[in-house]
VOMIVEX-582735 format. One record per residue (C-alpha): residue in one letter; y negated, z, x. Coordinates in Angstrom, 3 decimals. Example, Ala and Ser with C-alpha at 12.3 -4.5 7.8 and 13.67 -1.06 7.14 Angstrom:
BEGIN
<node><resn>A</resn><v>4.500</v><w>7.800</w><u>12.300</u></node>
<node><resn>S</resn><v>1.060</v><w>7.140</w><u>13.670</u></node>
This chain:
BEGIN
<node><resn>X</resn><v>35.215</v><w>-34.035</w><u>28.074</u></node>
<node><resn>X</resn><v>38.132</v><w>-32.008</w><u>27.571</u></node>
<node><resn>X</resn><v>39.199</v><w>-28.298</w><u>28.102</u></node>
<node><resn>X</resn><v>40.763</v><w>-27.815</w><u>31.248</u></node>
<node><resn>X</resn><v>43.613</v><w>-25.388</w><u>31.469</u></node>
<node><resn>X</resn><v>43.165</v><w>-21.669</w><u>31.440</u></node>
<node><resn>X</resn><v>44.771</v><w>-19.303</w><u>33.844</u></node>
<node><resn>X</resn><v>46.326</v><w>-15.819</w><u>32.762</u></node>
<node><resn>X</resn><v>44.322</v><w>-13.166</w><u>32.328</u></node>
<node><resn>X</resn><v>44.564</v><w>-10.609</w><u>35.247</u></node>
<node><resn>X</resn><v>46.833</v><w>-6.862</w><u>34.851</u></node>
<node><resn>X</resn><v>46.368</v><w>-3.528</w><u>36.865</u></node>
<node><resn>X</resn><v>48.585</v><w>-3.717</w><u>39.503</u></node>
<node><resn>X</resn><v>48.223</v><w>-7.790</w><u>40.061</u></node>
<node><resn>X</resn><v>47.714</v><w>-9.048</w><u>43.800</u></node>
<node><resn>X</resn><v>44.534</v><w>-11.080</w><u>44.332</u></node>
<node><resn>X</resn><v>43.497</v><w>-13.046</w><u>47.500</u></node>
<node><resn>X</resn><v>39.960</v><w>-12.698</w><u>48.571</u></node>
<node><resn>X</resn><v>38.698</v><w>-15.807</w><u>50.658</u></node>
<node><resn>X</resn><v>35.411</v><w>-16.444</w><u>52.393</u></node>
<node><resn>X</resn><v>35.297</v><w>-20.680</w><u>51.776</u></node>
<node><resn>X</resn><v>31.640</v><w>-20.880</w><u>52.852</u></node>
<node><resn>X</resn><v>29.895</v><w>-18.093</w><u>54.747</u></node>
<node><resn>X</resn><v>30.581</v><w>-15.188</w><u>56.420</u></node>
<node><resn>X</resn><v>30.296</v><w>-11.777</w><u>54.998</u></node>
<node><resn>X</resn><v>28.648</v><w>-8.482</w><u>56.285</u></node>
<node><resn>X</resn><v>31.999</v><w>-6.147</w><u>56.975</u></node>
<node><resn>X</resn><v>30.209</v><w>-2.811</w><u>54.926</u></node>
<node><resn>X</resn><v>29.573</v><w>-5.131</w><u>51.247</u></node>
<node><resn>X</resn><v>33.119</v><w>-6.631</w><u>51.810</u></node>
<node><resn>X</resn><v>34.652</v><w>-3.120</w><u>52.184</u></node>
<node><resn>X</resn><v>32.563</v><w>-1.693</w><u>49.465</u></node>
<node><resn>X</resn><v>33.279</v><w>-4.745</w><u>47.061</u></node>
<node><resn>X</resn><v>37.137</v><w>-4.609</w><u>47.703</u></node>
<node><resn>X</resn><v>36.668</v><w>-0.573</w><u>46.638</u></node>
<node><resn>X</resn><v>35.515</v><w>-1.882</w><u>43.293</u></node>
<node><resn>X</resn><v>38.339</v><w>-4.116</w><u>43.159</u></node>
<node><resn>X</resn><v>40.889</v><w>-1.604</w><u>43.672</u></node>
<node><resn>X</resn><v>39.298</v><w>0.904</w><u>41.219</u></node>
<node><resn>X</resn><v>39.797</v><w>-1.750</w><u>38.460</u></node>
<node><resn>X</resn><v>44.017</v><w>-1.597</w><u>39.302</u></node>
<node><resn>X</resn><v>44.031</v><w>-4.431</w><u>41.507</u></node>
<node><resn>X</resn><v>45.509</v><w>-5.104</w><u>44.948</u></node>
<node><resn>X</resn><v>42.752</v><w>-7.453</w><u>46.969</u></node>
<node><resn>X</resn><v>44.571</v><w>-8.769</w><u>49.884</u></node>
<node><resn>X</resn><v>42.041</v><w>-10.649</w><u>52.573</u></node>
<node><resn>X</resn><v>42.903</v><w>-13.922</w><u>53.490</u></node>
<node><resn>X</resn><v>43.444</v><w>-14.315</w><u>57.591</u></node>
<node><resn>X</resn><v>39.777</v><w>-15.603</w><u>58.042</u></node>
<node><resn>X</resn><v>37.913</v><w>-13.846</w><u>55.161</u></node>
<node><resn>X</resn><v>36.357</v><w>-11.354</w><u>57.146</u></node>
<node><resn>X</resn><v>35.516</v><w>-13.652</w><u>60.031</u></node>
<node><resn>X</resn><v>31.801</v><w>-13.306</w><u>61.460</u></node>
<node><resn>X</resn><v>30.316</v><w>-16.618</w><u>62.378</u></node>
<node><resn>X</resn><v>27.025</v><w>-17.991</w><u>62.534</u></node>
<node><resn>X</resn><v>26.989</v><w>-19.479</w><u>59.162</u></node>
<node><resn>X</resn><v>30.371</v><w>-19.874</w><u>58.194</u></node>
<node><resn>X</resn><v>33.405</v><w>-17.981</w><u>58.071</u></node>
<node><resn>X</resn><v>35.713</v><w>-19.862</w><u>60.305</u></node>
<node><resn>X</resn><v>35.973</v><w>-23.640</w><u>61.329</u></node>
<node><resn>X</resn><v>36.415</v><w>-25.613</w><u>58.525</u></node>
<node><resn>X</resn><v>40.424</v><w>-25.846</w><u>58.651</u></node>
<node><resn>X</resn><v>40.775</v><w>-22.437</w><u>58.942</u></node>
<node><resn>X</resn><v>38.918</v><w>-21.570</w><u>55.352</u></node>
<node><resn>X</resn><v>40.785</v><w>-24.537</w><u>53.621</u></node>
<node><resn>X</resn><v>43.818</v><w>-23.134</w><u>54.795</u></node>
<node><resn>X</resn><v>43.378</v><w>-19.697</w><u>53.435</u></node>
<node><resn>X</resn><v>41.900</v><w>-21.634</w><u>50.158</u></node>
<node><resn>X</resn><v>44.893</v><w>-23.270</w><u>50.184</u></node>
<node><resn>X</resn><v>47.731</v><w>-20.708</w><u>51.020</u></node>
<node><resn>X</resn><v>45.944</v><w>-18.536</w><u>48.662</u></node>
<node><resn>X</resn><v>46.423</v><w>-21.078</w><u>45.776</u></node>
<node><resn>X</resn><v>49.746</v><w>-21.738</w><u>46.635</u></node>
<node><resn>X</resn><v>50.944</v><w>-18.586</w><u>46.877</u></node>
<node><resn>X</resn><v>52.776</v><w>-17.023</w><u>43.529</u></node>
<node><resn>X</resn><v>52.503</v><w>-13.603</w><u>44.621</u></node>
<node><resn>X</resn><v>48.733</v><w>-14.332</w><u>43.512</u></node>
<node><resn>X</resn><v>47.369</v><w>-13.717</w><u>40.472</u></node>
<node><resn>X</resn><v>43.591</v><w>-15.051</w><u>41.527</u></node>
<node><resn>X</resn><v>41.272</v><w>-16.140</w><u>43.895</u></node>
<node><resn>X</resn><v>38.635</v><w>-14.330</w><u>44.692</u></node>
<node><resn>X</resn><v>35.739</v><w>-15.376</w><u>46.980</u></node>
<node><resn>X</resn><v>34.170</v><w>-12.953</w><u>48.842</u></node>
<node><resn>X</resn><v>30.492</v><w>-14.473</w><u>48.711</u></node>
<node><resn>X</resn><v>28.803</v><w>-17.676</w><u>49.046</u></node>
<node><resn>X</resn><v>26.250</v><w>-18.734</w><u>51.477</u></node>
<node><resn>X</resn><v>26.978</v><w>-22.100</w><u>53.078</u></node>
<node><resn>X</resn><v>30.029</v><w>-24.730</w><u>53.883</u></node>
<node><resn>X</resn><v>32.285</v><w>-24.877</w><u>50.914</u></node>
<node><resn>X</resn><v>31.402</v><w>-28.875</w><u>50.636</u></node>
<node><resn>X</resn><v>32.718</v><w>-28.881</w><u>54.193</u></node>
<node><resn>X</resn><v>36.277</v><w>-27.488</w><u>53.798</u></node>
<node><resn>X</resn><v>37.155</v><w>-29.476</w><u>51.097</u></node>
<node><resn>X</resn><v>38.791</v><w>-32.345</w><u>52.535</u></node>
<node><resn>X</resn><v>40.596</v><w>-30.471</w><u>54.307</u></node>
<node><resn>X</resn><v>42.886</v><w>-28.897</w><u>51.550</u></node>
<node><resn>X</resn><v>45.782</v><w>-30.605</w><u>50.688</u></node>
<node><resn>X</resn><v>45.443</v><w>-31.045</w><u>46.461</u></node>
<node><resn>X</resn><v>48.342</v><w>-33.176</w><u>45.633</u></node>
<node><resn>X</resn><v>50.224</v><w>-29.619</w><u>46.979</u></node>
<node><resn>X</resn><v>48.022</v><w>-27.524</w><u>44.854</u></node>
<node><resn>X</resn><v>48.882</v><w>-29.203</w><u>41.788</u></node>
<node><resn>X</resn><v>52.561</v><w>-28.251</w><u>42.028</u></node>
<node><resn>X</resn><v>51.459</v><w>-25.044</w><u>41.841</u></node>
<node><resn>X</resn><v>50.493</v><w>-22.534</w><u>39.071</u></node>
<node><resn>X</resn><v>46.796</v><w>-21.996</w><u>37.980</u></node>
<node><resn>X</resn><v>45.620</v><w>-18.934</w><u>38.781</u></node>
<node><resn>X</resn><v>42.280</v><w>-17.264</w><u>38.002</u></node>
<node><resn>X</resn><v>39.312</v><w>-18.641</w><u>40.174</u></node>
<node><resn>X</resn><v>35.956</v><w>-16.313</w><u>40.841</u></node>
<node><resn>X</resn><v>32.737</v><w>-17.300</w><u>42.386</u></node>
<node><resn>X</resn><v>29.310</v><w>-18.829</w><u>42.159</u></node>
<node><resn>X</resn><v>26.195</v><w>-20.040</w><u>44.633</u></node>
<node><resn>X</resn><v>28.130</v><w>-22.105</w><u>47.131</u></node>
<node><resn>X</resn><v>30.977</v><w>-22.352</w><u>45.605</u></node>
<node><resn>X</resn><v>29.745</v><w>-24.462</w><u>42.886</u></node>
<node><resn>X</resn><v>31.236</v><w>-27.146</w><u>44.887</u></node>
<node><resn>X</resn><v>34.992</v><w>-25.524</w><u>45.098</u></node>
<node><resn>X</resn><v>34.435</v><w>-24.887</w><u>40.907</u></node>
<node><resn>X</resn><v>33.999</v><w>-28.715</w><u>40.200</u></node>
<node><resn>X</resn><v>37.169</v><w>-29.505</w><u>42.896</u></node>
<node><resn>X</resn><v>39.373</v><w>-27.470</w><u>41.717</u></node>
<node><resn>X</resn><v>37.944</v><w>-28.941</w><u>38.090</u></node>
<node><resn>X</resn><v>38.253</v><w>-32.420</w><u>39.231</u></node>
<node><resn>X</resn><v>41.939</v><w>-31.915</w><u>41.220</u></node>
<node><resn>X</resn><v>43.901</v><w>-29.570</w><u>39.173</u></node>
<node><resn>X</resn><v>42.105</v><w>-29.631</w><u>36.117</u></node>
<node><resn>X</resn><v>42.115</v><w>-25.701</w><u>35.808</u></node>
<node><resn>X</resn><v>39.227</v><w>-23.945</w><u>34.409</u></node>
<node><resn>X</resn><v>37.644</v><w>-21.165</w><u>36.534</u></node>
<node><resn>X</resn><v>35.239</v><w>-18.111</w><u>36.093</u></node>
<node><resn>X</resn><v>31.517</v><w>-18.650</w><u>37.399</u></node>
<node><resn>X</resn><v>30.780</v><w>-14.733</w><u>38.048</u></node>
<node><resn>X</resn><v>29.828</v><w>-12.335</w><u>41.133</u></node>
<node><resn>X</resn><v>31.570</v><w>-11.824</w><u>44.020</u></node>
<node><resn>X</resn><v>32.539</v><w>-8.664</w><u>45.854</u></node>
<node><resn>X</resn><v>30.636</v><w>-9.165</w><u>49.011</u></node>
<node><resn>X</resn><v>27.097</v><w>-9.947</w><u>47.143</u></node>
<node><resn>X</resn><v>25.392</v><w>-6.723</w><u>47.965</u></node>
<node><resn>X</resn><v>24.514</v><w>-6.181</w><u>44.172</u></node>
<node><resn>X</resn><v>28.288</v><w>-6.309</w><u>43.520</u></node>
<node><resn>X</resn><v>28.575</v><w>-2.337</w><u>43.497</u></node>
<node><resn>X</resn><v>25.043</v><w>-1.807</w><u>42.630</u></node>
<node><resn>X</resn><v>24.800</v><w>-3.559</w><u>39.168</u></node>
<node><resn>X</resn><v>27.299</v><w>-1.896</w><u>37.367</u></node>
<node><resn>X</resn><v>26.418</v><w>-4.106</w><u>33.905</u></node>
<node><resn>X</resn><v>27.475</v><w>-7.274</w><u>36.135</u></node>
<node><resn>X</resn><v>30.853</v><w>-5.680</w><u>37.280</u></node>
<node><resn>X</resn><v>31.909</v><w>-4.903</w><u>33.248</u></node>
<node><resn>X</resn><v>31.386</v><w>-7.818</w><u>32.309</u></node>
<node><resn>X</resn><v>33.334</v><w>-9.688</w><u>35.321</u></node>
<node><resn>X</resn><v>36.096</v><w>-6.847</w><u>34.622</u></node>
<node><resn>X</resn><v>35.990</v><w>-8.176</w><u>31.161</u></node>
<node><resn>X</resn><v>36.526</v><w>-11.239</w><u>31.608</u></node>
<node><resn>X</resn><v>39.284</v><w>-10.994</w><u>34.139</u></node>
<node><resn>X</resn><v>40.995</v><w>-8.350</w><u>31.746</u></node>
<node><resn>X</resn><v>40.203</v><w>-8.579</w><u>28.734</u></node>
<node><resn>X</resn><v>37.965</v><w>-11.730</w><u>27.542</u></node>
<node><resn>X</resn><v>38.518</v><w>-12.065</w><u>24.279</u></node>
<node><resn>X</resn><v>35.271</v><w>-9.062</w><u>24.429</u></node>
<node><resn>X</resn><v>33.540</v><w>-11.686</w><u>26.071</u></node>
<node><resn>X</resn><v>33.752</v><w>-14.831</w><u>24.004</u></node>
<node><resn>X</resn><v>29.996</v><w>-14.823</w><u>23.124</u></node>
<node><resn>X</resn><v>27.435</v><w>-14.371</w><u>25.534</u></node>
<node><resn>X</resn><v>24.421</v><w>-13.569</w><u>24.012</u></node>
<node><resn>X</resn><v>21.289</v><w>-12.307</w><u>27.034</u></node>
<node><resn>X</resn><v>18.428</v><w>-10.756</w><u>25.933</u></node>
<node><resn>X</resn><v>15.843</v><w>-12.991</w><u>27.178</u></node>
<node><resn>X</resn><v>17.067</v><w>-16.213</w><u>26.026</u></node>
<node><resn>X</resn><v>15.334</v><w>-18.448</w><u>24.141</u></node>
<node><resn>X</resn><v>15.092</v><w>-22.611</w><u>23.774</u></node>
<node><resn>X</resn><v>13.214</v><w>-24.939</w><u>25.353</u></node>
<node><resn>X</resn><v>14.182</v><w>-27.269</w><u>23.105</u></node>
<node><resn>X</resn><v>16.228</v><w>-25.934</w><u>19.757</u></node>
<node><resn>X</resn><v>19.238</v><w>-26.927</w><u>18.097</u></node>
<node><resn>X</resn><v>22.930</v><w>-26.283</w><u>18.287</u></node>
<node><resn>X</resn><v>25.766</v><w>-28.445</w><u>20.781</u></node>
<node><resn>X</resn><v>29.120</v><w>-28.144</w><u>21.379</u></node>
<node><resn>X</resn><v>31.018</v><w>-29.251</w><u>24.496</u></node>
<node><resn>X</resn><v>32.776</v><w>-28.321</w><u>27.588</u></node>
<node><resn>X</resn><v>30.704</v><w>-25.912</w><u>29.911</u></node>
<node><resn>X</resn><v>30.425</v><w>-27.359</w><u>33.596</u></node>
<node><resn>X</resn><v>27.641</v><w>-26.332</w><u>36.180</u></node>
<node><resn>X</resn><v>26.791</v><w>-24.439</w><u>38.705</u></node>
<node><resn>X</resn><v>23.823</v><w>-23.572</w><u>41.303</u></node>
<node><resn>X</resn><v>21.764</v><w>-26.801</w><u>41.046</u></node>
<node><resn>X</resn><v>21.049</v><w>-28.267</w><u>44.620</u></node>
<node><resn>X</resn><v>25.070</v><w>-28.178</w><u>45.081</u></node>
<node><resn>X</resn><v>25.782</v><w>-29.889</w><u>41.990</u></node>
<node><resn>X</resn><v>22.950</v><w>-32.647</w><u>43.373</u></node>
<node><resn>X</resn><v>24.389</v><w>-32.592</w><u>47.091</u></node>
<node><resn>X</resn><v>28.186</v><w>-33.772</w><u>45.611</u></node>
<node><resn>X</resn><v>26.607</v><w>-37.201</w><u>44.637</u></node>
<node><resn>X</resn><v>28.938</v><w>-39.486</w><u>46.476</u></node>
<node><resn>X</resn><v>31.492</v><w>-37.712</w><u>47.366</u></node>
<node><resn>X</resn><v>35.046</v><w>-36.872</w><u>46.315</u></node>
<node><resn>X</resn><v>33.580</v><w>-34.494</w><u>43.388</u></node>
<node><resn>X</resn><v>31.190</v><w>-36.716</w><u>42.220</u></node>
<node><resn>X</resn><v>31.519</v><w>-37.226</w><u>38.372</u></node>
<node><resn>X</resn><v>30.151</v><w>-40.456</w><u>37.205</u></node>
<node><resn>X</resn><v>28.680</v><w>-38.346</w><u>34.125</u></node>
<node><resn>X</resn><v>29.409</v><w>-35.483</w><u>32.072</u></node>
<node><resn>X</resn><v>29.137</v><w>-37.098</w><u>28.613</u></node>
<node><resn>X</resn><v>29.373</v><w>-34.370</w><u>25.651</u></node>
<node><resn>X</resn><v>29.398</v><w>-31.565</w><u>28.599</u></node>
<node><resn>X</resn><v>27.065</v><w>-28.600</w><u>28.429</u></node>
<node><resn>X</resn><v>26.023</v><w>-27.955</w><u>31.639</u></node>
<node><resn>X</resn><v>25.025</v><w>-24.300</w><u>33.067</u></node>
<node><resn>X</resn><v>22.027</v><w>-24.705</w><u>36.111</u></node>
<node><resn>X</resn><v>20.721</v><w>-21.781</w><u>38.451</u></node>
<node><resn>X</resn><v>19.554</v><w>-21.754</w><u>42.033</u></node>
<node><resn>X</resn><v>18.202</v><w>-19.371</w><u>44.486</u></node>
<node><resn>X</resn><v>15.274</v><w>-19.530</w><u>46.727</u></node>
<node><resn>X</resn><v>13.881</v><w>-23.013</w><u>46.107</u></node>
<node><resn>X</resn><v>10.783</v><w>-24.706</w><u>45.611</u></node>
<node><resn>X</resn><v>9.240</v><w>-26.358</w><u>41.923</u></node>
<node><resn>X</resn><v>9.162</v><w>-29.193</w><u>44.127</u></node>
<node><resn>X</resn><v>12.730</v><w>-28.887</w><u>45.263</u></node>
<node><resn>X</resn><v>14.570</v><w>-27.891</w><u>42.354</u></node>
<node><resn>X</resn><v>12.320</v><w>-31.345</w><u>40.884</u></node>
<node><resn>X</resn><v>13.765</v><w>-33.551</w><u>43.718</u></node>
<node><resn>X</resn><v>17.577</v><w>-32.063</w><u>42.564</u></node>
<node><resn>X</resn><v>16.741</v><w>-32.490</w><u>39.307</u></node>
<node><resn>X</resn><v>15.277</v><w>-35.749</w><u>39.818</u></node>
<node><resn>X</resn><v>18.776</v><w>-36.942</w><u>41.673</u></node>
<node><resn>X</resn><v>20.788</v><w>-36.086</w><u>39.213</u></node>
<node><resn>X</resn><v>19.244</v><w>-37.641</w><u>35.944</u></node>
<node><resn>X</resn><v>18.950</v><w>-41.152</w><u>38.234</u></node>
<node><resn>X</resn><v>22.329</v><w>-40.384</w><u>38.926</u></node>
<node><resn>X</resn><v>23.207</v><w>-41.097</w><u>35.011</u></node>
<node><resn>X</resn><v>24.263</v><w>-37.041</w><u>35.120</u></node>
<node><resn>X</resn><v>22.860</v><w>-36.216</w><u>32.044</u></node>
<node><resn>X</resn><v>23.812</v><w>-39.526</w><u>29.731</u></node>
<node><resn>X</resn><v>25.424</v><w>-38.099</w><u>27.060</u></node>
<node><resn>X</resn><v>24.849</v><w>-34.261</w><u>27.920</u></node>
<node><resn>X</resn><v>25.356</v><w>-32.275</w><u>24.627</u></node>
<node><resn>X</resn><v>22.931</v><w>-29.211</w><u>26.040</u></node>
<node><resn>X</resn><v>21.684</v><w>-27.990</w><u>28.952</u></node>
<node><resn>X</resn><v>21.697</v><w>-23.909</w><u>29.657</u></node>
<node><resn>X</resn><v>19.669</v><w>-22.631</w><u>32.365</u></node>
<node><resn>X</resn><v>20.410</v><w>-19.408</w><u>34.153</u></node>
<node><resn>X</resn><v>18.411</v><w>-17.748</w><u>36.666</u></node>
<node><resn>X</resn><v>15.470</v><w>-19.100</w><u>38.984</u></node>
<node><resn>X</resn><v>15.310</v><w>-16.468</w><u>42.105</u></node>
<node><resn>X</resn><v>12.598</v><w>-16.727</w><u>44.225</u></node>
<node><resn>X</resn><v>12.176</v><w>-20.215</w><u>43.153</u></node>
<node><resn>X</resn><v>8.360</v><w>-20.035</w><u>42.807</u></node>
<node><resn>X</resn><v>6.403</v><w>-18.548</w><u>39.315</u></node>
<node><resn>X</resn><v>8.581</v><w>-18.514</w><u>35.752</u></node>
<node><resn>X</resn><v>5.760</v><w>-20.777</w><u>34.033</u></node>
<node><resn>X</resn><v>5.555</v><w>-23.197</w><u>37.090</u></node>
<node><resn>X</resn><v>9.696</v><w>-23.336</w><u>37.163</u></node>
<node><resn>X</resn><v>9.757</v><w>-23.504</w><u>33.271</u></node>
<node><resn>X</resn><v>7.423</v><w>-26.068</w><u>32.865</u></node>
<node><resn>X</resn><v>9.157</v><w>-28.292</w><u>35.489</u></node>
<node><resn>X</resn><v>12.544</v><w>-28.027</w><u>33.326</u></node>
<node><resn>X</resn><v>10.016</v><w>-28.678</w><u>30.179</u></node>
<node><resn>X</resn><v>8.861</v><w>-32.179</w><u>31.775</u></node>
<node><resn>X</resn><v>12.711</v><w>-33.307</w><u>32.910</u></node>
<node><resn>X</resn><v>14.486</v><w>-31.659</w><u>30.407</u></node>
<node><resn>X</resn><v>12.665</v><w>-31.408</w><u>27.211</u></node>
<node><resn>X</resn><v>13.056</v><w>-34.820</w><u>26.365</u></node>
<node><resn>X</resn><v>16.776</v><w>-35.315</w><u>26.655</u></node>
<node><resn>X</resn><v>16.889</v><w>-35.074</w><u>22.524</u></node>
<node><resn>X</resn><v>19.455</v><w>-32.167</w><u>23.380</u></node>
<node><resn>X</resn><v>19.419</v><w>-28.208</w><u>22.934</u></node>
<node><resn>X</resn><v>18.435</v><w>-26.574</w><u>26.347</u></node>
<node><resn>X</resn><v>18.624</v><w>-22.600</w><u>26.422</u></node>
<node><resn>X</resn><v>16.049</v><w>-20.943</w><u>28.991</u></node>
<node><resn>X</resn><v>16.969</v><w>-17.453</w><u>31.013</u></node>
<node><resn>X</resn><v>20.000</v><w>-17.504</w><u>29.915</u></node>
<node><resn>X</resn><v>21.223</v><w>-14.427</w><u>32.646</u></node>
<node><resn>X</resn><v>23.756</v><w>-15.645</w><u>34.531</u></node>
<node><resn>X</resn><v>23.360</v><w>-16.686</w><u>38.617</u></node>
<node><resn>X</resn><v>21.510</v><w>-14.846</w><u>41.709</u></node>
<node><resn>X</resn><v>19.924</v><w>-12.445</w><u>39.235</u></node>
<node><resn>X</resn><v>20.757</v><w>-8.603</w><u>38.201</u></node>
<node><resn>X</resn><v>22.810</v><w>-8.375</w><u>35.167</u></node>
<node><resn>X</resn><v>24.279</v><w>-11.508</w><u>36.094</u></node>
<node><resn>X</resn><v>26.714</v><w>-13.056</w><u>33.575</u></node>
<node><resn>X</resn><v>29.885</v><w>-14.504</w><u>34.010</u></node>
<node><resn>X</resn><v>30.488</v><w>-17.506</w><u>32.563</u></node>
<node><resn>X</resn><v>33.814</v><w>-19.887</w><u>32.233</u></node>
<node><resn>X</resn><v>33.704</v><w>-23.496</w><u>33.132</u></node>
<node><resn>X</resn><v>35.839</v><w>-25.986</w><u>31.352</u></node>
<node><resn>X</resn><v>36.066</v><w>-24.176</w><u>28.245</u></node>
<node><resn>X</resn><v>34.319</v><w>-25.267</w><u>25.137</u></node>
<node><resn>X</resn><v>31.554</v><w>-23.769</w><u>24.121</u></node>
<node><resn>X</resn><v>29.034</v><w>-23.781</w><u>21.115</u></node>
<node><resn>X</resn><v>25.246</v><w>-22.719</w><u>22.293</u></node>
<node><resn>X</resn><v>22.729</v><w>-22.355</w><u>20.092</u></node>
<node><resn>X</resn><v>19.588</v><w>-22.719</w><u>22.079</u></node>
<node><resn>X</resn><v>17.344</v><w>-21.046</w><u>19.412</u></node>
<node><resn>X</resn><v>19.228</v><w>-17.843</w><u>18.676</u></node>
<node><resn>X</resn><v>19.920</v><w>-17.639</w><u>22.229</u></node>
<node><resn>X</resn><v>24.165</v><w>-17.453</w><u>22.203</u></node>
<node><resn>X</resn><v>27.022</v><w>-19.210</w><u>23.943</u></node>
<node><resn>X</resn><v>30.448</v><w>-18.896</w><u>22.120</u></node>
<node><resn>X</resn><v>33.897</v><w>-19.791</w><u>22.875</u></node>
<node><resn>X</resn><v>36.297</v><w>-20.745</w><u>21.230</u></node>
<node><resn>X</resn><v>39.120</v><w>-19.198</w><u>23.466</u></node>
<node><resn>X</resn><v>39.384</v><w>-16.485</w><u>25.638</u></node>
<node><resn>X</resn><v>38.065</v><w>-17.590</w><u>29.451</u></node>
<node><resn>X</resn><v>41.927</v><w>-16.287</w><u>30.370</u></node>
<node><resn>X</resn><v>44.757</v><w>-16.549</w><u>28.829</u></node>
């Protein structure tokens, strides 16, 4: 795998469009997240169906690819930010037009959960690398004032931020692997078998897992899919973020122990970054070097321009 190409890094007084691709978002941690945004110099402009209130999702289907889409096309736009996660990115996504988007120029990309499936598109179509990190209308967006530095970082300034180094890491299985970080929350990444995003493999990849409120048993049948799949042929390392109310650490541990442990491949445990507090943000399609027994993840290059 190669790099992909990395946006510009983000200046006070820059415009940024805020889009909701998957869910909707309660009005009060959208307001309160765009606050932050402002505070850091920036001018958050809402997309026409960001704020919109539906069951599940945040407007039909071709009204979220279209503000995806406008948004990306737009050069007044220095990034795209999404406003939260939740459910039906997957579903929007044949609904943008990409041969359009790739006339246009990269611009910086935030988001995680859900929108693991928008981070390997936008991967996949425009070959532009884009930021895995919180979003503004995630409740512990204003809270967890660690998290917001180091997403302000990154979008500013991320040549402070080439090595990620948590506290709690430490190896399943040791060594040292370099390669091109791609990832995301895990049951996504499982759920794009088949379809336009599908990667036959990610040969000499290191690939960044996490989920949120799923089952040993679950997160084993993901798992499972993926390694039949022929995912991990050829994987360089394996870095595992957070496991939210996923069931006990050992029982969640031991189930990556079992799968993962045997690859013949470095794979970092607790590595910070996903639903958790402190949460890390991380760039995908940058290489990386991890070293799974001292616990870091360094780039080469800045995650921006």
């Amino acid at each position: 795998m190669t790099p992909l190409h990395r946006p510009r890094r983000l200046v006070p007084g820059d415009r940024v469009a805020v889009v909701s691709p998957a869910g909707p978002t309660p009005p009060a941690n959208l307001e309160a997240g765009l606050g932050v945004l402002r505070s850091w110099g920036l001018e958050p402009v809402l997309a026409p169906h960001a704020a919109a209130q539906g069951a599940y999702l945040a407007g039909s289907d071709a009204e979220r690819a279209a503000d995806f889409e406008a948004a990306w096309a737009d050069p007044s736009f220095a990034a795209v930010i999404c406003a939260r996660g939740g459910y039906g990115a997957q579903r929007m996504l044949d609904r943008v037009d990409w041969v359009r988007l790739r006339g246009a120029e990269p611009k910086a990309f935030v988001g995680f959960s859900d929108i693991t499936a928008v981070h390997e598109a936008i991967a996949l179509n425009l070959g532009t690398a884009t930021i895995h990190g919180p979003m503004p209308g995630w409740s512990a967006f204003v809270t967890d004032a660690a998290m917001r530095e180091h997403l302000r970082l990154t979008l500013f300034a991320p040549e402070r931020v080439q090595t990620l180094a948590p506290p709690g890491a430490k190896a399943i299985a040791g060594g040292t692997a370099e390669g091109v970080t791609v990832g995301g929350t895990l049951t996504l990444l499982a759920s794009g078998i088949g379809t336009a995003e599908h990667r036959e493999g990610i040969a000499g990849a290191l690939l960044l897992l996490e989920d949120i409120g799923e089952a040993p048993y679950r997160l084993d049948r993901a798992l499972t899919q993926l390694l039949r799949a022929g995912w991990f042929d050829g994987v360089a390392g394996v870095v595992l973020g957070s496991w939210t109310d996923c069931g006990p650490e050992a029982e969640v541990r031991a189930l990556f122990e079992d799968l993962l442990g045997g690859l013949g491949v470095p794979v970092a445990w607790d590595f910070g970054f996903g639903h958790c507090p402190g949460s890390l943000t991380v760039p995908l399609g940058l290489k990386g070097v991890l070293d799974a027994d001292a616990g870091t993840l360094q780039f080469g290059a800045p995650a921006l321009r």
